[in-house]
N, C-alpha and C positions, 0 to 999 in steps of 0.2 A: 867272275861275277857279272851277270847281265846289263848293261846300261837301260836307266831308265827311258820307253822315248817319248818323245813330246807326241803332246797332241794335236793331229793335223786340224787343219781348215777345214769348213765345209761342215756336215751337215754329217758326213760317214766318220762309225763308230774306231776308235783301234781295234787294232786284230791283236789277236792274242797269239802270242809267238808259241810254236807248236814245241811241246817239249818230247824230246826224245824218250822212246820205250825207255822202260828199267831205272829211269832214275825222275829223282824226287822234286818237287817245286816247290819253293818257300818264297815267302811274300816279302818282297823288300821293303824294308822302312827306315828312316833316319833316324841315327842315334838320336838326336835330339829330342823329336815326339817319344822316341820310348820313353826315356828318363820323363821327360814329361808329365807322362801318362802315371807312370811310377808314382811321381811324386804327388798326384794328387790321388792316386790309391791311401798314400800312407798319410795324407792328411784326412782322411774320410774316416780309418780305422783309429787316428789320434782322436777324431771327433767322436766317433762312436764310444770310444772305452773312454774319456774324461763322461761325457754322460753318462753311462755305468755307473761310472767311480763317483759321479756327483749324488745320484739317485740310491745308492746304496750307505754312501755315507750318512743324507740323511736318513735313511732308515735307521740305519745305527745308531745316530746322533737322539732320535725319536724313543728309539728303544733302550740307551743311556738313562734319557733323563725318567723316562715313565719306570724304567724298576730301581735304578742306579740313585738319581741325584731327586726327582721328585716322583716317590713310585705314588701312584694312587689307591685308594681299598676299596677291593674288589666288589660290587654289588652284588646282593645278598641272595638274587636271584642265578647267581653266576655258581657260589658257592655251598648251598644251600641245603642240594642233595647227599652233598658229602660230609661237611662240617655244622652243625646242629648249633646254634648256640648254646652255652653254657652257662648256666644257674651263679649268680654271686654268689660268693659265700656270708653266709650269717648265723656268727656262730654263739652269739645271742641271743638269735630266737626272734629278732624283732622283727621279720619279714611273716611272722606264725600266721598273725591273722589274714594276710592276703596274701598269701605265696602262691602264685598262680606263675609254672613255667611256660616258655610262649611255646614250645612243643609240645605240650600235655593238653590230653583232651578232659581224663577222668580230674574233678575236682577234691581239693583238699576237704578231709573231714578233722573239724578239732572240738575239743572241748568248749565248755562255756566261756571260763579264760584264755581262748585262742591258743592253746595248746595244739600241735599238730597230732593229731591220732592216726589217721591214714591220707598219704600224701604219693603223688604218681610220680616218678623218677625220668626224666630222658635217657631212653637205651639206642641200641642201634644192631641192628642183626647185619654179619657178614656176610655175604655171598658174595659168589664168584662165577666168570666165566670162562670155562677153562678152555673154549675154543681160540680164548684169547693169550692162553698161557704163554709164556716164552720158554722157562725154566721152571717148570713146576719141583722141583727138589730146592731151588735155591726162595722161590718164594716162600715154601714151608718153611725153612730156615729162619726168613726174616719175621715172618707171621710167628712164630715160637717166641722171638725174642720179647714179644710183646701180648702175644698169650702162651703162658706156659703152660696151660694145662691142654693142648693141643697137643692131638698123637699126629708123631711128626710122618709114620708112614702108611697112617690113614688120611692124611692132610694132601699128600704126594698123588693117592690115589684117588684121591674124589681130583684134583686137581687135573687127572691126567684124565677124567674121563672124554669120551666123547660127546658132553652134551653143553648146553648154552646158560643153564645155571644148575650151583650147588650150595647147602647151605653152610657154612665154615663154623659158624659159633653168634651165638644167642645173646639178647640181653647185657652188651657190652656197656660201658660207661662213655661218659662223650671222652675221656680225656683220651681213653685206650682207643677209640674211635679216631682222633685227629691224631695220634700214636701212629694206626695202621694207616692212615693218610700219608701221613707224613715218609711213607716209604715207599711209596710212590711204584707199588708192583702194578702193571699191566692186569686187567682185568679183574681188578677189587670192588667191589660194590657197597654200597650200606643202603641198609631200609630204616628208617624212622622209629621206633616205637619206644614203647614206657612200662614201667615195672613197678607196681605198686609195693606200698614199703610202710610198715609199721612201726614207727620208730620207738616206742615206750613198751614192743615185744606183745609180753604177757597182759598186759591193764588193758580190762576192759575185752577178752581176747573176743569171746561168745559174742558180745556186743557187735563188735567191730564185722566177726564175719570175715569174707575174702572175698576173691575175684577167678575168674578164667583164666585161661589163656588169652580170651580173646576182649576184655578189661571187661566182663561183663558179671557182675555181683552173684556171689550162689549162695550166699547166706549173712545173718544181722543184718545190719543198716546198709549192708555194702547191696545188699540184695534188695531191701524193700525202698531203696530211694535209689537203685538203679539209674533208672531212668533221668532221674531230675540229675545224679554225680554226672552223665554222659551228655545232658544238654546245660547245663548252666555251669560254669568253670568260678562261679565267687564259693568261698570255702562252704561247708555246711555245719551249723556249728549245733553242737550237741547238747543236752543239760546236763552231761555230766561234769564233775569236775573232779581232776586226775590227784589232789589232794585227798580231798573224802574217799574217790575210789583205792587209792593205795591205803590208807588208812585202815578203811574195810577191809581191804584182803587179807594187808600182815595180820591184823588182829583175828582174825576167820583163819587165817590156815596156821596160828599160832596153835587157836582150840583146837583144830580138827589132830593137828597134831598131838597135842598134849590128850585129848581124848580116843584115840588111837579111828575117829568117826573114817565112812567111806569117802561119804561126798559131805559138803557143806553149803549155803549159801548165806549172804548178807545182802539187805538193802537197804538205802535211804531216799528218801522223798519227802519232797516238800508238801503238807499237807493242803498248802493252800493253792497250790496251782498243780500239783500233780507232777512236776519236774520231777526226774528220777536224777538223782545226784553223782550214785555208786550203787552199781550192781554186779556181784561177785557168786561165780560159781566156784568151786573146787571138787573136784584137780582140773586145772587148767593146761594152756599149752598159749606157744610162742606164734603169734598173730602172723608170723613172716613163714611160718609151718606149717601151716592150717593143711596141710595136703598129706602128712605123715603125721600128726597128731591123731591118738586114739580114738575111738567113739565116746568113751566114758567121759575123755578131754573137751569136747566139740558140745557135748551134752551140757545147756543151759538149764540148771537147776531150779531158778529162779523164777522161768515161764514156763520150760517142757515138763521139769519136772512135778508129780502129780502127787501128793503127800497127804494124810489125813491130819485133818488138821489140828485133830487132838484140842485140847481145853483153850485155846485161841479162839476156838469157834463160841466159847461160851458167850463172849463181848457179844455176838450174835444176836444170842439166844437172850440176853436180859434188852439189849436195844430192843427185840421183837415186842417182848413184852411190854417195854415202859411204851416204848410208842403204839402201839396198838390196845393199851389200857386194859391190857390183861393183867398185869402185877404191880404192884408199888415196891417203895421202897422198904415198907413194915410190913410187908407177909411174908412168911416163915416157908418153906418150902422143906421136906423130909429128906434127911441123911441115910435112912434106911437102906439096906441092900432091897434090887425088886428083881424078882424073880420072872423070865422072861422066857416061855416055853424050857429050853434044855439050858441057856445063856443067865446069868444072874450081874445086873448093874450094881457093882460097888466101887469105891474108894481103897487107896491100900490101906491095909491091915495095921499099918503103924501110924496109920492118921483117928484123934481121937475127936470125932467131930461130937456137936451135939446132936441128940434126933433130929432137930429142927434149927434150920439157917434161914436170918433173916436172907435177903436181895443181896447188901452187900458183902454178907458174908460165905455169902453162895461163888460169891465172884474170888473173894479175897482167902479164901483155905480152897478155891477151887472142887467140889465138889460134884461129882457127876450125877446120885440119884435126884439130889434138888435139882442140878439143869433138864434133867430129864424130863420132875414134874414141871420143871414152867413149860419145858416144850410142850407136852402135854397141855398145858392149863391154853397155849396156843392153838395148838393142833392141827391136823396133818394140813389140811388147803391154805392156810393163812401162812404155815411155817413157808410154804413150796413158793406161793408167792412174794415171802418176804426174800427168799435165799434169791429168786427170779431179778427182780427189783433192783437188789443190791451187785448184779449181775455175775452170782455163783453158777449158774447155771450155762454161762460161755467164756467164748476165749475173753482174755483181758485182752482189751483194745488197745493193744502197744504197737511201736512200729519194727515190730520183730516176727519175719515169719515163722520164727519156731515156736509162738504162742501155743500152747495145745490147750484141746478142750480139755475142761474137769471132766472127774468121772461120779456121776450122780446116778441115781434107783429111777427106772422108770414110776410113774406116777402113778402105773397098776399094783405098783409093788409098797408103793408107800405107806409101809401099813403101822402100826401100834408102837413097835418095837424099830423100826427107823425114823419115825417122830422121835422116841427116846434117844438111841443111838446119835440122831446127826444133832441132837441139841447138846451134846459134848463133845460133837466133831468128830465121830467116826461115821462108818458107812459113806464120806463121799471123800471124794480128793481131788484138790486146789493146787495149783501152784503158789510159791510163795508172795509173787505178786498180787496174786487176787487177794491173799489176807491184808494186805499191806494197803490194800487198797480201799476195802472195807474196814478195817481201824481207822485210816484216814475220815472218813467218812463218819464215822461216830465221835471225833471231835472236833473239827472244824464247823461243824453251826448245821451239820446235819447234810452237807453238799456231796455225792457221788461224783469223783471228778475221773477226768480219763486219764491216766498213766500217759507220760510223755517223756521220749529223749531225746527231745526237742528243746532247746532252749527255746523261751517264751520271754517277750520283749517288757517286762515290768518295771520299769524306769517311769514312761509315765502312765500314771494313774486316772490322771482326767481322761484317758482316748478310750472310749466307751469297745466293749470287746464286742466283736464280732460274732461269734460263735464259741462253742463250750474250749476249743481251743487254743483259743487267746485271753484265759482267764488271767485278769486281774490281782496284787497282792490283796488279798482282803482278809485278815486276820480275827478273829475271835482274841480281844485283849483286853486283860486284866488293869483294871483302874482301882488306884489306891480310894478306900472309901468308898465305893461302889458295893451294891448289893452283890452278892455272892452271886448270884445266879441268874446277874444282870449280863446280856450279851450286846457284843461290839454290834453297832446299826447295819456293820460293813459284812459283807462272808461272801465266801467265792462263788464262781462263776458254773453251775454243773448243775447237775439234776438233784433237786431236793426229795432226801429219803426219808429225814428225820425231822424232827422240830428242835429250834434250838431250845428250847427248854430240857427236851429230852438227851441234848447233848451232852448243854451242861451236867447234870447228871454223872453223864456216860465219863464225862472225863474227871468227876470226882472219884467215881467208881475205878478208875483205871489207877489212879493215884492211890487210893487204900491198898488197893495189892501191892505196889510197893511199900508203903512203908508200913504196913502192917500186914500183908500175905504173904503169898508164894513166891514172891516179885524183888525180897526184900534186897537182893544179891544185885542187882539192877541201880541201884540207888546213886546218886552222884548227888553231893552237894551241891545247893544253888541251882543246883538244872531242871527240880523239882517233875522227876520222872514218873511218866504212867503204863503201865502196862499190863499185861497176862501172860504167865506162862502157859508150855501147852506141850504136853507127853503124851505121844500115842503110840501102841504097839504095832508094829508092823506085820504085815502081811506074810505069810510062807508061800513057795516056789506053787505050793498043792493047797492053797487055803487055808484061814485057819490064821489067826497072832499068833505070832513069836512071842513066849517070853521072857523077856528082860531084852529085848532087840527094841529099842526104841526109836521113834523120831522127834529129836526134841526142839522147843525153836519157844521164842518170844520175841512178841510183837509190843511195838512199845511208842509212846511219843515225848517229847519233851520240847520247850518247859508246857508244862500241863498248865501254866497261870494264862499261856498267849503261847498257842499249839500251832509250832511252828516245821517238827521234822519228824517222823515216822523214823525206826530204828528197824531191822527187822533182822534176825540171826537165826537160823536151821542148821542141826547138825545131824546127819544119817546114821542112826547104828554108832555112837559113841560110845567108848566103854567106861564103867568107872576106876577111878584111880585111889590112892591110898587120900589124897585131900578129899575127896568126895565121898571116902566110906564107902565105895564099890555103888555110890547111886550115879544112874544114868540120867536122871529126871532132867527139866530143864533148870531149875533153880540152881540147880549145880553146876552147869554151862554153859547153856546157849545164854542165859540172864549176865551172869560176870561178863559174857563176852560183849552183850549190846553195851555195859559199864563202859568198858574200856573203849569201844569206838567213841561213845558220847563224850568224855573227857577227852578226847584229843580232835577228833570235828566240832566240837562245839566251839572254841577261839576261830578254829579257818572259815565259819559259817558266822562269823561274826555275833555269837551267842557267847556270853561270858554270865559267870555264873553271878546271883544276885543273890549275895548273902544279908546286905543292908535291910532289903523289905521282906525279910523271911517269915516274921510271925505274920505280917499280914497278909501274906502269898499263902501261907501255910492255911491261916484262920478260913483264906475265901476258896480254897480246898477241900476243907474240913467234909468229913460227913458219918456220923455215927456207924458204928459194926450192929449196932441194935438200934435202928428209928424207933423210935413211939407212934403207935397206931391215932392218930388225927381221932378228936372227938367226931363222933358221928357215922364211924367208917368201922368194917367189921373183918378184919385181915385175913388173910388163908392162912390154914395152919390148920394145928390137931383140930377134926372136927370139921373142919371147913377146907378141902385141897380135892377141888373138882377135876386136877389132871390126877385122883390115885388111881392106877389101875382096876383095884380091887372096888373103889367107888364105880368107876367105868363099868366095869363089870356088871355091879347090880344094879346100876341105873341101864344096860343093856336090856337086863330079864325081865324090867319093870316096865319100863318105855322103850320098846328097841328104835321104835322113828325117829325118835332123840338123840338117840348114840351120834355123838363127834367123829367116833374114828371107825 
């Protein structure tokens, strides 16, 4: 081994001892400095991994306490996309009137008692990206476990595709949502959305209408308040009320059954503000279907459908005249058949009327050549403006786009023989609404009001109404001791058609028909019922009545002392049965059926029957089937009935510039 040599004096460097070819040179060092050196290698690498070992522990120690010993919950913006929150439950109902989910956009729609009608669901749609797959065979597996109606090797195969998304399955619920969370596959996604939902099915179905795909309304209320459900999220509450309206239907589709009818409808409303309570078509369908439901199902009877109105329309035809002082109550009007080119206006054959009916007895045996001559004794321009007025002549102003127009005679055609005709309600056709609407209107103090299935805020009474809208309760009411024919100061809020003297009237006259006319089947104790029935033949595929094919229906109000609720029953093509004696008429069943609704809505509408003041109620009803012609006054009748044709006629040849029609 080399000795080390010292370093000389001076100012010159050592030489460096020349080492021999072919072998190797290594640097001497004392053992000492190695170990040394060593030793503070291994204290550098102790100090490096204790710091590791400190730094990692707290991390550990960090991540202990935050999931282990105090985890924290998680912000809402963290988990938000994936996990939706979910609706409490209430399974009482008591969340109905303001149940607003914080992920739903479309707003709850309910009844007037905050019933839910239509309500938006938080869903969630799956997608996937399958560029992210691991095991697409084992994720369909797990996704199966939790939607079973997944094909498992179409699942595999959208899964395995080559693209960056697919869609897995629709309209999921949150719970199956944080379900498929909770399994934590690579590349699972959810999108947001909501699924409207009709909880009470069939009620109300036509009403209610549906939505898109894409929450947007395509028909009812879903469609004509669109807009307002998609920007204001407080519920929308309706006037209907899902009592009266179930009450309606079972009773409507008990007849239509029992009558073997097509279609049917029923309505009720409240005369004094025009709220629509319950409105029922049949055949119906299931509200959460609306997409496989029939046409004939979808078909709202009640507005699209267009029906003649048959002897309903008479109520019309005697308002024209008392208000426009063409007829009183003691002229006589002719029973006779009138012969009408090829067509002859009569009565059936088993009704044995007199030649000559006073006014209310025109109304109350229902007689069509006496309606005829009053129409006449009006005639044609006064008729066209009074049906105008009363607004026959368009849609009913509902908030339903399937309102359809009537179908009414051009005004070139309105000749001799359609003055006759539509003053007993053929020749045009209404929907059931419009009649309903115009009854209304002839007893409440003479006010044209607008149909609404809107609830209308009538609580208080002092806050002056805005517009015909926001009418007020304002009733026509019967006071003990009061003249009969005196009216409430108060009457609603709409366009005045009538006067109320002429109303009252109108609503004695509606009372006679039941208890002494065609009506009498109608009758409910205490409820003191007014109405008209109304039979008309219907139309063939080629023109032309069908007969014995009828449409029969009765329009009605009660109580007639303080006229509070319109009744209104249609049944399509009924047939008759061994209780009916093979009649279709309406007396036979649209009338029992408006019975049976009013005895059982009349407690839920807080109307209870009043038998205590009954002769008095009765008395300030009253109104003779024969009035006595007033001294000084010279009545139509034999002799005096300027609507007879045959008078017409030869006051045409004598004076033609005179002629009326």
């Amino acid at each position: 081994m080399p000795q080390d040599v010292p370093p000389s004096s001076g100012s010159q460097r050592p030489e460096r001892p020349d080492v021999p070819s072919g072998h190797s040179r290594k640097t001497a060092q004392p053992r000492g400095l190695r170990r040394l050196n060593l030793d503070q290698m291994h204290g550098r690498l102790l100090g490096v991994g204790m710091g590791f070992l400190a730094i990692y522990g707290a991390v550990a120690l960090k991540a202990t306490v935050a999931t282990v010993l105090m985890p924290m919950e998680p912000e809402k913006r963290q988990i938000a996309p994936q996990v939706p929150e979910i609706p409490k439950s209430d399974p009482r109902g008591e969340m109905a009137g303001d149940f607003v989910l914080p992920t739903v956009k479309r707003a709850t729609i309910t009844d007037r008692t905050g019933q839910a009608l239509a309500l938006s669901l938080p869903v969630a749609q799956v997608y996937a990206n399958p560029m992210e797959m691991i095991d697409p065979a084992d994720a369909a597996d797990k996704l199966r476990k939790v939607l079973p109606q997944l094909d498992r090797d179409e699942t595999i195969r959208r899964l395995s595709l080559k693209k960056q998304f697919v869609y897995l399955a629709r309209d999921i619920s949150p719970v199956q949502e944080i379900a498929i969370n909770n399994l934590g596959i690579p590349g699972i996604y959810f999108e947001a959305g909501e699924r409207r939902h009709y909880p009470l099915g069939r009620t109300a179905a036509q009403i209610m209408g549906s939505v898109d795909i894409d929450d947007h309304g395509i028909a009812g209320v879903e469609r004509y308040f669109d807009k307002r459900l998609n920007s204001d999220k407080s519920p929308l509450r309706l006037s209907l009320d899902v009592r009266v309206q179930t009450v309606a239907h079972d009773e409507l589709q008990a007849a239509k059954d029992e009558f073997s009818a097509i279609g049917a409808s029923a309505i009720v409303m409240d005369v004094r503000t025009g709220e629509i309570l319950a409105m029922v078509s049949l055949p119906d369908y299931d509200a959460n279907d609306f997409g496989h439901a029939p046409n004939d199902a979808r078909f709202n009877r009640a507005v699209t459908g267009m029906y003649e109105p048959g002897s309903t329309f008479k109520l019309q035809t005697a308002a024209m005249g008392l208000q426009l002082g063409v007829v009183h109550l003691w002229d006589r009007f002719s029973t006779i058949p009138i012969k009408v080119g090829r067509f002859t206006i009569r009565d059936m054959k088993t009704d044995h009327f007199a030649p000559w009916l006073s006014l209310p007895g025109v109304l109350a045996y229902s007689s069509n050549p006496a309606a005829a001559h009053i129409a006449l004794d009006v005639g044609a321009t006064r008729q066209q403006d009074w049906l105008r007025n009363m607004g026959f002549f368009n849609r009913v102003p509902v908030e339903l786009p399937e309102a359809g127009r009537p179908l009414v005679p051009a005004s070139r055609n309105w000749g001799i023989s359609t003055v006759m005709t539509v003053g007993f309600g053929h020749g045009v056709a209404e929907p059931p609404l419009a009649i309903v609407r115009g009854t209304a209107a002839t007893v409440n103090g003479g006010i044209l009001l607008k149909p609404t299935l809107v609830a209308r805020d009538t609580e208080d009474d002092s806050k002056p109404a805005s517009d015909a809208d926001a009418a007020q309760v304002r009733p026509v009411a019967y006071r003990p001791g009061a003249d009969s024919d005196e009216i409430g100061a108060e009457t609603p809020v709409g366009t005045r058609v009538l006067s109320e003297q002429t109303s009252a009237l109108l609503r004695k006259l509606l009372r006679l028909d039941v208890t002494l006319g065609s009506g009498k089947s109608a009758e409910v104790p205490g409820y003191y019922v007014g109405g008209k029935t109304g039979t008309a033949e219907k139309i063939g595929a080629h023109g032309g009545y069908l007969k014995h094919v009828n449409v029969s229906a009765f329009t009605s109000v009660f109580p007639m002392n303080n006229p509070h609720y319109a009744v209104y029953v249609m049944l399509d093509s009924p047939q008759g049965t061994a209780a009916t004696h093979g009649w279709t008429t309406a007396a036979w069943n649209a009338a029992p059926t408006v019975k049976k609704i009013i005895s059982r809505v009349g407690p839920i509408l807080n109307q209870f029957p009043d038998l205590a003041n009954k002769d008095a109620i009765d008395a300030s009803l009253a109104i003779p089937m024969n009035p006595p012609v007033p001294a000084g006054y010279r009545a139509l009748g034999p002799g005096n009935d300027p609507g007879d044709p045959r008078n017409q006629a030869h006051a045409a040849k004598t004076q033609p510039s005179k002629t009326q029609h």
